[in-house]
DOFIKE-820347 format. One record per residue (C-alpha): x, y, z; residue in one letter. Coordinates in steps of 0.02 Angstrom, whole numbers, plus 50000, padded with zeros to 5 digits. Layout:
BEGIN
    c1    c2    c3 code
     X     Y     Z    A
...
END
This chain:
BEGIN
    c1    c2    c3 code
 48345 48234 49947    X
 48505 48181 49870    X
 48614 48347 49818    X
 48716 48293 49654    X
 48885 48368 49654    X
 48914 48428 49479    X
 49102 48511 49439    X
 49125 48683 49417    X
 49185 48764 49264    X
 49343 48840 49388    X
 49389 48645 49429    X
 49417 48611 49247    X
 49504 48751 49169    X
 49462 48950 49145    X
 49558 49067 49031    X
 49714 49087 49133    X
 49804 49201 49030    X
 49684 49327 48982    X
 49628 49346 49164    X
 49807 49378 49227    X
 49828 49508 49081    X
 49658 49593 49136    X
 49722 49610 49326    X
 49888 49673 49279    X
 49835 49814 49186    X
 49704 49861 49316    X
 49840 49930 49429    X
 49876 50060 49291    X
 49713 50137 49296    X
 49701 50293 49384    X
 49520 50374 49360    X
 49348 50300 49406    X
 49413 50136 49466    X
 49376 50082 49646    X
 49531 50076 49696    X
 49548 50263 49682    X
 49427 50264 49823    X
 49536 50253 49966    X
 49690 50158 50006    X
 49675 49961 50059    X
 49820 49853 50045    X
 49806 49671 49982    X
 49654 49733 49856    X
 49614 49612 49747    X
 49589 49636 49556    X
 49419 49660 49485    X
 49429 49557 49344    X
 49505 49408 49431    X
 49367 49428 49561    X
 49231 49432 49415    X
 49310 49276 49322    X
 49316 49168 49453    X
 49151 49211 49544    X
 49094 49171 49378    X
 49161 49027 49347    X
 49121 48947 49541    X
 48939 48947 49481    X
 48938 48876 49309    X
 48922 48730 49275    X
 49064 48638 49183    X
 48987 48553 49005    X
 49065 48364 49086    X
 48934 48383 49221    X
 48796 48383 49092    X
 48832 48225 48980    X
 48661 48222 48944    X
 48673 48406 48842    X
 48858 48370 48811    X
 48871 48193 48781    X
 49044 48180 48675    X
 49209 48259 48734    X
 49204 48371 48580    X
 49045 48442 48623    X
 49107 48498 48810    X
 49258 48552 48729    X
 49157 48670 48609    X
 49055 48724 48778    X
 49192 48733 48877    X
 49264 48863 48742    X
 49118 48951 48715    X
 49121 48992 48910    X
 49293 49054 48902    X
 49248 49184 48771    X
 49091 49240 48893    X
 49235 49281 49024    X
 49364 49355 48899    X
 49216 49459 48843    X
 49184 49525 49031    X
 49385 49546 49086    X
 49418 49718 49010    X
 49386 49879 49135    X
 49306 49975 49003    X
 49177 49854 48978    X
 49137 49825 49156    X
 48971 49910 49164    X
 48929 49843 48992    X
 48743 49787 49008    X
 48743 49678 48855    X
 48896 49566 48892    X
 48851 49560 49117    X
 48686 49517 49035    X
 48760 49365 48944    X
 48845 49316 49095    X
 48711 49322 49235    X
 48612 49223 49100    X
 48747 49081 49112    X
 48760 49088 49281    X
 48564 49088 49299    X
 48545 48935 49151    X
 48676 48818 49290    X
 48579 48858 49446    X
 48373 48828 49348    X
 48476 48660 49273    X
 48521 48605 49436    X
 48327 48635 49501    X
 48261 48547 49364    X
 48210 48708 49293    X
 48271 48821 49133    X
 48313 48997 49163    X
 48234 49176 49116    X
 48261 49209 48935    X
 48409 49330 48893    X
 48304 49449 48821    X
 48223 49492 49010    X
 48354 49574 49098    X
 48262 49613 49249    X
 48194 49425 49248    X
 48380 49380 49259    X
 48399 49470 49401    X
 48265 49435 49491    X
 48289 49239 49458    X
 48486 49253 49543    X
 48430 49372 49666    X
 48297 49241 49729    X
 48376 49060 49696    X
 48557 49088 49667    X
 48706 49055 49797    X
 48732 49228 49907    X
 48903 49249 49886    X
 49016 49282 50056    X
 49182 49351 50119    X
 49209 49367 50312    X
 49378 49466 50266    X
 49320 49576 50115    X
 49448 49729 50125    X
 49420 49829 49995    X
 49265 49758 49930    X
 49340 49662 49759    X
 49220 49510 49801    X
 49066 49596 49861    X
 49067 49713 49726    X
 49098 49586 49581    X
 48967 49468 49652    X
 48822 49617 49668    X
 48901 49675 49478    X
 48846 49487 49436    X
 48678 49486 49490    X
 48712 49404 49663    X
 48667 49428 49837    X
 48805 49492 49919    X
 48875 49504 50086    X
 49055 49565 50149    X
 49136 49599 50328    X
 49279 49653 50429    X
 49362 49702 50579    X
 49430 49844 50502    X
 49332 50013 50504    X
 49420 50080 50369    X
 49387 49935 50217    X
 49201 49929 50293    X
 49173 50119 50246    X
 49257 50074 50083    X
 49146 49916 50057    X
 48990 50014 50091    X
 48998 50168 49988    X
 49046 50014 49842    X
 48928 49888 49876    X
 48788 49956 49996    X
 48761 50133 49981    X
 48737 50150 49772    X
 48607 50043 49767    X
 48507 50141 49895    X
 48488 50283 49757    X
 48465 50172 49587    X
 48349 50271 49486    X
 48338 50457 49597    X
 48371 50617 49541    X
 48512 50721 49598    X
 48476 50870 49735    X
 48588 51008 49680    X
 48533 51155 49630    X
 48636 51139 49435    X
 48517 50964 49424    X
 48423 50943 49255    X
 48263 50904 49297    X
 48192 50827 49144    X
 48318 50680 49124    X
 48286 50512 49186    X
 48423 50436 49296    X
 48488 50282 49288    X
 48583 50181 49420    X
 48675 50305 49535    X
 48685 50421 49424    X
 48592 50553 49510    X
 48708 50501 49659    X
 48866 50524 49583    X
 48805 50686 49499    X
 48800 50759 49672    X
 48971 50710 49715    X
 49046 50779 49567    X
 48945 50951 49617    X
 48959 50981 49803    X
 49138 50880 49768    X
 49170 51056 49674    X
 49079 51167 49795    X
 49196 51077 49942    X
 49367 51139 49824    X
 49312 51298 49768    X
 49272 51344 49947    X
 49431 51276 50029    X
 49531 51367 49879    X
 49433 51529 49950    X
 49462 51488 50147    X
 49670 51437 50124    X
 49686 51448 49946    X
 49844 51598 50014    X
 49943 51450 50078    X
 49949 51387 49895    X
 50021 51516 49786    X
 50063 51485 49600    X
 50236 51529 49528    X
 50310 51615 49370    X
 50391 51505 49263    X
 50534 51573 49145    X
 50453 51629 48994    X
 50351 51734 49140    X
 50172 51631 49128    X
 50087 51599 49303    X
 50088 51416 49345    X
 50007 51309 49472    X
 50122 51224 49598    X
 50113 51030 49615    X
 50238 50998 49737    X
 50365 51066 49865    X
 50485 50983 49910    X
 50583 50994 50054    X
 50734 50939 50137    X
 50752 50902 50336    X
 50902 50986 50420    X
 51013 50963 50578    X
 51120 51067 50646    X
 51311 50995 50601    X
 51394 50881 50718    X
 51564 50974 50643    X
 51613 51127 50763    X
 51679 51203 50619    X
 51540 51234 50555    X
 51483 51345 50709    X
 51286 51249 50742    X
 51231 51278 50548    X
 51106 51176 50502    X
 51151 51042 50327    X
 51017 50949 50235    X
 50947 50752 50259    X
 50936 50716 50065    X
 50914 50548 50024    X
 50926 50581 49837    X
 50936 50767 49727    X
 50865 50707 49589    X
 50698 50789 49525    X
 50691 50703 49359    X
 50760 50564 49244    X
 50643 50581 49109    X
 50723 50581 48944    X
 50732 50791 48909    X
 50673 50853 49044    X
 50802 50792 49167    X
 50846 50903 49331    X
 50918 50874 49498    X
 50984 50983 49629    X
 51141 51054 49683    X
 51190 51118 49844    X
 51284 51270 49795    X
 51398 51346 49945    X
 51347 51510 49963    X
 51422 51639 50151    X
 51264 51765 50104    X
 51124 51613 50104    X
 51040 51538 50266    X
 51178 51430 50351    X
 51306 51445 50212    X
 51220 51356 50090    X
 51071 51362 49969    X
 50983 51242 49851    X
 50982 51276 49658    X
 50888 51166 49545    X
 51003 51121 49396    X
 50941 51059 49198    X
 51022 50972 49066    X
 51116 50788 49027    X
 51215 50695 49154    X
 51311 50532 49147    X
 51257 50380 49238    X
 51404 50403 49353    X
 51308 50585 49422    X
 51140 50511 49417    X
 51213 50389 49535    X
 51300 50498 49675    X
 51139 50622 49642    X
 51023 50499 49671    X
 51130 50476 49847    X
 51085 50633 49891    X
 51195 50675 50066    X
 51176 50498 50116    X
 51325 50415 50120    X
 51287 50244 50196    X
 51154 50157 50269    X
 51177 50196 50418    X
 51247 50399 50400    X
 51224 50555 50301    X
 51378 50677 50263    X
 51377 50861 50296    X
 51376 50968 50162    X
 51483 51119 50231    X
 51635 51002 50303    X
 51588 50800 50248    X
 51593 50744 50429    X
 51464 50592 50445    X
 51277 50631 50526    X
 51226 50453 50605    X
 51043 50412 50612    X
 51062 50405 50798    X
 51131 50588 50816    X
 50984 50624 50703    X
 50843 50552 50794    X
 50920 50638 50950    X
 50904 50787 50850    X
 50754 50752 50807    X
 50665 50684 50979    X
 50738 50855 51046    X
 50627 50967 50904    X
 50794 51039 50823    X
 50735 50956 50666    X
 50708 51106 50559    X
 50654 51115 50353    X
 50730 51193 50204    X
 50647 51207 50050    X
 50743 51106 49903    X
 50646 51124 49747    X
 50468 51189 49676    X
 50356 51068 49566    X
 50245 51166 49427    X
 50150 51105 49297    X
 50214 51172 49132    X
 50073 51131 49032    X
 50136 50952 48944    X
 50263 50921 49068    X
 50335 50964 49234    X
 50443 51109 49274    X
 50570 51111 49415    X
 50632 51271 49504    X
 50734 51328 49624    X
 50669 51369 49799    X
 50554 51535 49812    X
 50613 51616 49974    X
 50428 51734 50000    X
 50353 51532 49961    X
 50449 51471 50074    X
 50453 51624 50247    X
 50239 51594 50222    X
 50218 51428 50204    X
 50348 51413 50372    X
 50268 51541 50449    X
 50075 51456 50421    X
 50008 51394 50599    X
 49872 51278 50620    X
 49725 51313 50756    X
 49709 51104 50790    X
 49855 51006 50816    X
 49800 50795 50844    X
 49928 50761 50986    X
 49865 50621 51027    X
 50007 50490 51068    X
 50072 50400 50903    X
 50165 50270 50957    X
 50110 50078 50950    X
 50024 50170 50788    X
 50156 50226 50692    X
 50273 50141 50795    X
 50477 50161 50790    X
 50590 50083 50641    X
 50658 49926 50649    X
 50801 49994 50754    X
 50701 50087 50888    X
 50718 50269 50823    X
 50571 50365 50797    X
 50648 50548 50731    X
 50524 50667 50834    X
 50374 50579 50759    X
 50270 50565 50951    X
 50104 50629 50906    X
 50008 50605 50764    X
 50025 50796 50724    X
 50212 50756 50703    X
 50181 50673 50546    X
 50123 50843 50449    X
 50173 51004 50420    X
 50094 51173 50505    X
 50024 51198 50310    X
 49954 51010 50298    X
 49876 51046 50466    X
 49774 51176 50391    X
 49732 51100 50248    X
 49656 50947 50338    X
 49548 51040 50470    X
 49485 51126 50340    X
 49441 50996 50232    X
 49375 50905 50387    X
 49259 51054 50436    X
 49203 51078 50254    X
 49137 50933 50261    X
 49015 50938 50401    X
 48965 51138 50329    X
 48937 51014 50148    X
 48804 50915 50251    X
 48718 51038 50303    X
 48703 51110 50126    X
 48671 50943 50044    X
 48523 50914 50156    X
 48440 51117 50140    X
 48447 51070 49965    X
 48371 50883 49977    X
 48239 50933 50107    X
 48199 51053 49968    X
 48193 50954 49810    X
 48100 50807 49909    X
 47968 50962 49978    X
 47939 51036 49806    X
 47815 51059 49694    X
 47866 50935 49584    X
 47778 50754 49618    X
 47884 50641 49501    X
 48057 50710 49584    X
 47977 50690 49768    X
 47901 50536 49746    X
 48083 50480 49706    X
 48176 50542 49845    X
 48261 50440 49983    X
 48259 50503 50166    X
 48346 50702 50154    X
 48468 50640 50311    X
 48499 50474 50203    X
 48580 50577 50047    X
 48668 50685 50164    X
 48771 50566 50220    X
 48801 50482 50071    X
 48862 50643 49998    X
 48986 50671 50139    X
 49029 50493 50154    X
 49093 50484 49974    X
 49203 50673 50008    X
 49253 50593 50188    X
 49372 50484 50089    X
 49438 50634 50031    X
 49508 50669 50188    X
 49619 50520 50212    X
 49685 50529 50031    X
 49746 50696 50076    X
 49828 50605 50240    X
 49904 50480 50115    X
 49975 50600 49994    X
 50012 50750 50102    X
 50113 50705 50258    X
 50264 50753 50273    X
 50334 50581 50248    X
 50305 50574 50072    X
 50427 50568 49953    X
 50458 50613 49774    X
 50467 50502 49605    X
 50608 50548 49487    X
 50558 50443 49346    X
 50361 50479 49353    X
 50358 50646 49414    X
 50251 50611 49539    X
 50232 50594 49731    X
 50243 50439 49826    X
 50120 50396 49951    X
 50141 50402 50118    X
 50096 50233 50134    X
 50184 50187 49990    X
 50210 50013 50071    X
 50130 49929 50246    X
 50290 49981 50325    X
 50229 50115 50443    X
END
């Protein structure tokens, strides 16, 4: 049989500039989008993934001149499509039934044309499905990384299949693609479940996460929650910390200054923000720790201090300047330093939350003796290089093991997380073993395999984990303009 090769609406023209506009705001959304999952680099954006998926399988109106015989008439269609995409771009409307209705049925009316056939009417839904699910194109992508293409294609009505070589985006891709669909329709198996309302999609699913997600921070706040005390802001309220920063040290090259350790600062400024600006200030000080202590500073400055703040101590690219005498630090004296463990810490600043805005204080000395004295029980020593690697010029500042790149505190923080997690497994599957055993036949006629939502459960807080790793290392730095940390994989330069 002779296949006739009919253009798609993607070789003729989509909507360009509404697509572009769609991607670019995704990367401002920060709750409920996938790519607050987990960290993958090159991601690609939903809505460009949905528009051209889209517009790979329909039909352009040129390849039907026997629906569309004039050019005005394909233009018309051709519009007409554009407006189906433009309708489907926005996040928020994502999950709208109505308008991924619409498009499946377009989708669905250029595959039934090209069998000789017409498609499922719009008003059957589950016909629509069931028609792409069973004649449509599978859609696949050997390399899928974070799941953009997988995920768009199964939002579409398509079979989908993704793949890589990469543990880490194939987790990702499954608990997008593969592992909600496993629970469409079931109950939750928490205890706080209501049991008379009927759930839709994964909404039973994700109602578990958001409770045993909950049970997993309210019992690591019990187990460690000492390690993480709040602080009393000026007018004398208790506030919750969001940050400490912290400043490496070396002892001075100087022999004037007699061994005493100087800050690694590559910038003292806390914030920019219009009102609420505050930096740092190294104040010289013979009763303090070394001669010196930090003292967070508010108010205006000119552009000429914002610049030699934001400088911090460095004073090149290649040195830093002590603080006590100005003699230069080279990044070679302070990787040998470093590689040598007489890298030591001094806390520079505390981050609270103020209610509306940050608030910026000075360094808490009782913070800072118990968060230095905190010892973890696991350290991973396992052998970080040809990880991690060096920098570019073969220095590696201390960081040989894996453990290197956290702090005694972060330590904790992780293990316990980590063995939270498998304790949350346990408790997931007591409680689906028994809603799936009870008396009640609707709710256990529902149920997947016990072990099954277990995992899925602790899959979904397993991520957890690693965006701890990402924001809590103690290679992460600090925002001045948003007020905000940077991740420690901020770039795929490490």
């Amino acid at each position: 049989m002779t296949r006739t090769h009919r253009k798609k609406l993607i070789e003729v023209s989509i909507p360009l500039e509404a697509i572009n506009k769609a991607s670019a705001r995704e990367k401002s959304i920060r709750h409920g989008h996938p790519s607050t999952l987990h960290l993958w680099w090159a991601r690609r954006p939903l809505a460009a993934c949905r528009a051209v998926l889209f517009s790979q399988l329909v039909d352009d109106p040129s390849s039907w001149p026997d629906r569309f015989p004039t050019e005005e008439d394909q233009k018309q269609e051709r519009e007409r499509l554009h407006k189906v995409i433009e309708m489907m771009l926005p996040w928020e409307v994502s999950n709208n039934q109505h308008i991924l209705n619409a498009a499946r049925w377009e989708i669905a009316r250029s595959v039934a044309w090209g069998l000789g056939e017409e498609p499922p009417a719009k008003s059957d839904p589950k016909g629509l499905l069931a028609y792409l699910q069973e004649k449509a194109p599978p859609v696949y992508d050997p390399f899928c990384g974070g799941g953009s293409i997988p995920l768009e294609a199964q939002r579409l009505g398509l079979r989908a299949y993704g793949s890589d070589l990469n543990p880490v985006p194939v987790l990702i891709s499954k608990a997008l693609v593969e592992i909600p669909p496993k629970f469409a329709g079931q109950p939750p198996v928490n205890p706080n479940r209501d049991s008379h309302r009927k759930w839709k999609g994964a909404e039973g699913l994700a109602d578990d996460v958001r409770y045993y997600g909950q049970w997993l921070r309210d019992e690591a706040e019990r187990r460690i929650g000492n390690f993480y005390p709040n602080v009393t802001l000026p007018d004398g309220k208790d506030a919750t910390v969001i940050a400490w920063l912290w400043a490496r040290t070396v002892a001075s090259p100087d022999p004037m200054a007699k061994g005493a350790h100087v800050p690694l600062v590559s910038s003292f400024m806390l914030s920019t923000k219009h009102g609420s600006q505050a930096w740092v200030n190294v104040i010289r000080d013979p009763s303090a720790q070394d001669g010196w202590r930090f003292e967070v500073q508010h108010g205006a400055f000119s552009a000429e201090q914002e610049k030699t703040l934001k400088t911090g101590t460095k004073v090149s690219q290649g040195s830093f300047a002590c603080v006590l005498s100005g003699a230069p630090i080279g990044y070679a004296y302070a990787d040998q330093e470093a590689n040598a463990g007489r890298m030591k810490k001094r806390l520079m600043a505390v981050v609270a939350d103020g209610g509306r805005q940050r608030t910026y204080l000075s360094p808490d000395p009782d913070h800072e003796s118990m968060i230095c004295d905190a010892q973890a029980s696991y350290r991973p020593d396992q052998h970080a290089r040809g990880t991690f690697g060096s920098n570019a010029q073969g220095r590696i500042y201390g960081f040989k093991t894996f453990a290197d790149y956290f702090t005694e505190r972060q330590l904790i923080l992780l293990t316990t997380f980590s063995d939270l997690i498998s304790e949350l497994h346990q408790k997931v599957l007591a409680d689906a073993l028994s809603t799936c055993s009870g008396g009640n036949s609707k709710v256990q006629n529902k149920c997947l395999e016990p072990a099954a939502h277990a995992d899925a459960v602790a899959t979904y807080m397993a991520f957890l984990v690693g965006k701890i790793a990402n924001l809590g290392s103690s290679l992460t730095s600090w925002m001045s303009d948003r007020g905000a940390f940077r991740e420690t994989f901020a770039r795929q330069g490490i």
